[in-house]
N, C-alpha and C positions, 0 to 999 in steps of 0.2 A: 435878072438872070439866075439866082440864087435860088428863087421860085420855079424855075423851069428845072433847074437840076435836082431838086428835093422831090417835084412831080416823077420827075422820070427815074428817079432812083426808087421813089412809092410803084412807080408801073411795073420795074420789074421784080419787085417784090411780091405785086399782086401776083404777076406771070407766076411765075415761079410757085406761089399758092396753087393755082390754076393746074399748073402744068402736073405737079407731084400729084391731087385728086385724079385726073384725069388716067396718068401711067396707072396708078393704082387700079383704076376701072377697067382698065381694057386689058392688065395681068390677069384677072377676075371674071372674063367674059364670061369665060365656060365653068366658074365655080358655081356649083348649086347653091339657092338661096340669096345668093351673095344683091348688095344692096348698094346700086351705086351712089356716091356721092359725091357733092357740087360745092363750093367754096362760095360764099354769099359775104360781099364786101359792104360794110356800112362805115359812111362820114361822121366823126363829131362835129357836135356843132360846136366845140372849145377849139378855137388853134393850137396846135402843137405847141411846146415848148421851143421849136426851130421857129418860130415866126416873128416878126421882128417889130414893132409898134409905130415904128417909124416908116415903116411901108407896108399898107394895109395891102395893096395889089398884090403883092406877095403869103399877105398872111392867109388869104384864103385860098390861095392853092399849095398852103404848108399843112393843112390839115390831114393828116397820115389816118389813112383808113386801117378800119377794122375789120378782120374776119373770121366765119367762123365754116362749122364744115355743116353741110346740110345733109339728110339720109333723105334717101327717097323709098321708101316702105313699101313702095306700089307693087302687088304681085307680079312676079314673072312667068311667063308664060309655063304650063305645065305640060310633059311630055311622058310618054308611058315607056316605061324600060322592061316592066315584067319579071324585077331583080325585088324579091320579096323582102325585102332591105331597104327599099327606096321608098321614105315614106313622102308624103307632100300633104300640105294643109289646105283643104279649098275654102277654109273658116281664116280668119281673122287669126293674132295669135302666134307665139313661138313655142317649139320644143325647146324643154326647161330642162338644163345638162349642169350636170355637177363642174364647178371650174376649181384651180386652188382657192380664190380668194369669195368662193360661195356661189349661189345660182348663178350659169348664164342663160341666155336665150337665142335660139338660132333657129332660121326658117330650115335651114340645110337639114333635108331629113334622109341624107343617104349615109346609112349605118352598116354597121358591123356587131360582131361579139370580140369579147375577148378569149384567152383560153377556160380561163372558166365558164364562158357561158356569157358574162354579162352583155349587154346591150351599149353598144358607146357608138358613138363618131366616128368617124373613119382620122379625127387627129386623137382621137384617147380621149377623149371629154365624155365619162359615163353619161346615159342617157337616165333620166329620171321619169318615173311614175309618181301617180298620187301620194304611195307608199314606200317610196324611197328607189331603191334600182330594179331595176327589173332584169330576172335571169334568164335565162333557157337552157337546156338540154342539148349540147351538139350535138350529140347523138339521135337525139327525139327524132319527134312528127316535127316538119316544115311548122314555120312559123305564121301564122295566122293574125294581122292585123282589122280589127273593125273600125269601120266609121266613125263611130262614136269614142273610137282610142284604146278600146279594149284589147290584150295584147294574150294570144291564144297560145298553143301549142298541143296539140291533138285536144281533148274536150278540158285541159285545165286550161284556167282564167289566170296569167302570170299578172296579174294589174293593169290599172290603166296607165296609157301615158297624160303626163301632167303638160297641161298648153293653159301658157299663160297670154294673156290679153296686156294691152296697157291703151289708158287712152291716149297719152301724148307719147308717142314711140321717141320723139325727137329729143325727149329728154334723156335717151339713154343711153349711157357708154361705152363708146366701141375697144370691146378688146382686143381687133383682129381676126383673123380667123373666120369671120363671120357671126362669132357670137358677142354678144351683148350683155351689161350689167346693169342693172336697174339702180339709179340712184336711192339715195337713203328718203327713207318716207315718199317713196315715189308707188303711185295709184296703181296697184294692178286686180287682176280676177283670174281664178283658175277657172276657164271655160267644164263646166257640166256639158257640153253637146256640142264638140267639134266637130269639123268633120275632116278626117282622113284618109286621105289616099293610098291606099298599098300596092306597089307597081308602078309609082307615075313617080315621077320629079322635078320640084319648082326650080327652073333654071335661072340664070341671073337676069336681072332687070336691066342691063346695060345695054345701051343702044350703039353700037360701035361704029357704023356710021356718023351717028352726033356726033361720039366721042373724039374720032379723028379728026371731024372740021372743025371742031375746039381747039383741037392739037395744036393744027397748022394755022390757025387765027391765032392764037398765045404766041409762036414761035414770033408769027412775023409782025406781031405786036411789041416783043421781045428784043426783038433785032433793031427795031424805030426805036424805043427806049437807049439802047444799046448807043445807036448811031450820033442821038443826042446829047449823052452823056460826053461822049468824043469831044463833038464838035466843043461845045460848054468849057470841057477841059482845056481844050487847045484853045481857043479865044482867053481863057483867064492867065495860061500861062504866057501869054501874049501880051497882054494888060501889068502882067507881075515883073517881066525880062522889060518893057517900056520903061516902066515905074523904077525901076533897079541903075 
């Protein structure tokens, strides 16, 4: 019995894993860039410290799983807004943005200036070129993005922008926001020949159809956990008021 209520106290724990990913995703439908992600549960093969030696039937449904969060990298669909601002990468690769605690990385290439001029994110994250920020002229000529990341303003070349690659994207840390930190000694390349989009925008990757039948499979996955735990309770305290 013990076995059953340790399961179903692990089910709604997973739920609960489950469910907090998911809200996340579907707050995020409409953020540019944005990257959904999946909570992926794995068994030890060690039983828990709750399992009891004297009843192996039990030990092996005491084993409390582990999870972790998974990204899902895969591009999202691109759409043209015609907002000279709104970049999108049809290359591999993130725009590489200044954070406090050092590079981040983010597909989200719908930008802004500041008052001075500079180039940043629409939450304040400077955006970076090869050679460090990249400025403009509010006043100038419209700004003029290339393919290749080269960053214009009537016939001066203000730099290029810096898109970095990594091969295992999944090793890298979510700050939020959509940007990303690359771990320490972690592989990356500064892309020579991206390509960029100026006018169009990588929308998020979220399938919100999925996302909802997820929902309501956790809920009432949640609810059976829930119901069980009841019953468990009310049977032991039944057992404890006999015994008394």
């Amino acid at each position: 019995m013990l076995g059953i209520l340790y399961s179903s106290a692990q089910g709604i724990y997973n739920s609960e894993q489950q469910h907090e990913a998911i809200s996340t995703n579907l707050a995020n439908a409409q953020t540019p860039g944005y990257k959904a992600r999946q909570v992926v549960f794995s068994i030890p093969t060690e039983p828990s410290t709750i399992s009891s030696p004297d009843s192996p039937e039990e030990s092996s449904a005491n084993r409390s799983s582990e999870h972790k969060v998974w990204l899902d990298f895969s591009k999202g669909d691109t759409i043209q807004t015609e907002n000279r601002f709104d970049l999108a990468l049809a290359s591999d690769g993130f725009f590489t943005v200044e954070t406090p605690s050092g590079n981040g990385y983010t597909r989200n290439g719908s930008l802004t200036i500041d008052e001075s001029g500079r180039l940043q994110t629409r939450s304040g994250k400077p955006v970076l070129g090869q050679s460090g920020t990249i400025t403009i002229d509010p006043a100038g000529e419209d700004l003029r993005v290339g393919r290749d990341g080269n960053v214009y303003q009537g016939n001066n070349n203000l730099g290029k922008l810096r898109i970095t690659s990594f091969s295992d994207p999944q090793q890298l840390i979510d700050l939020g926001d959509g940007v990303f930190a690359a771990r320490q000694g972690q592989a990356s390349e500064t892309l020579d020949s991206p390509d960029v989009m100026q006018g169009f925008q990588e929308r998020s990757n979220v399938n919100t159809i999925r996302e909802l039948v997820g929902l309501i499979t956790i809920q009432r996955r949640l609810e059976t956990n829930q119901r069980v735990m009841r019953t468990i309770d009310r049977a032991l305290d039944r057992v404890i008021n006999t015994q008394g």
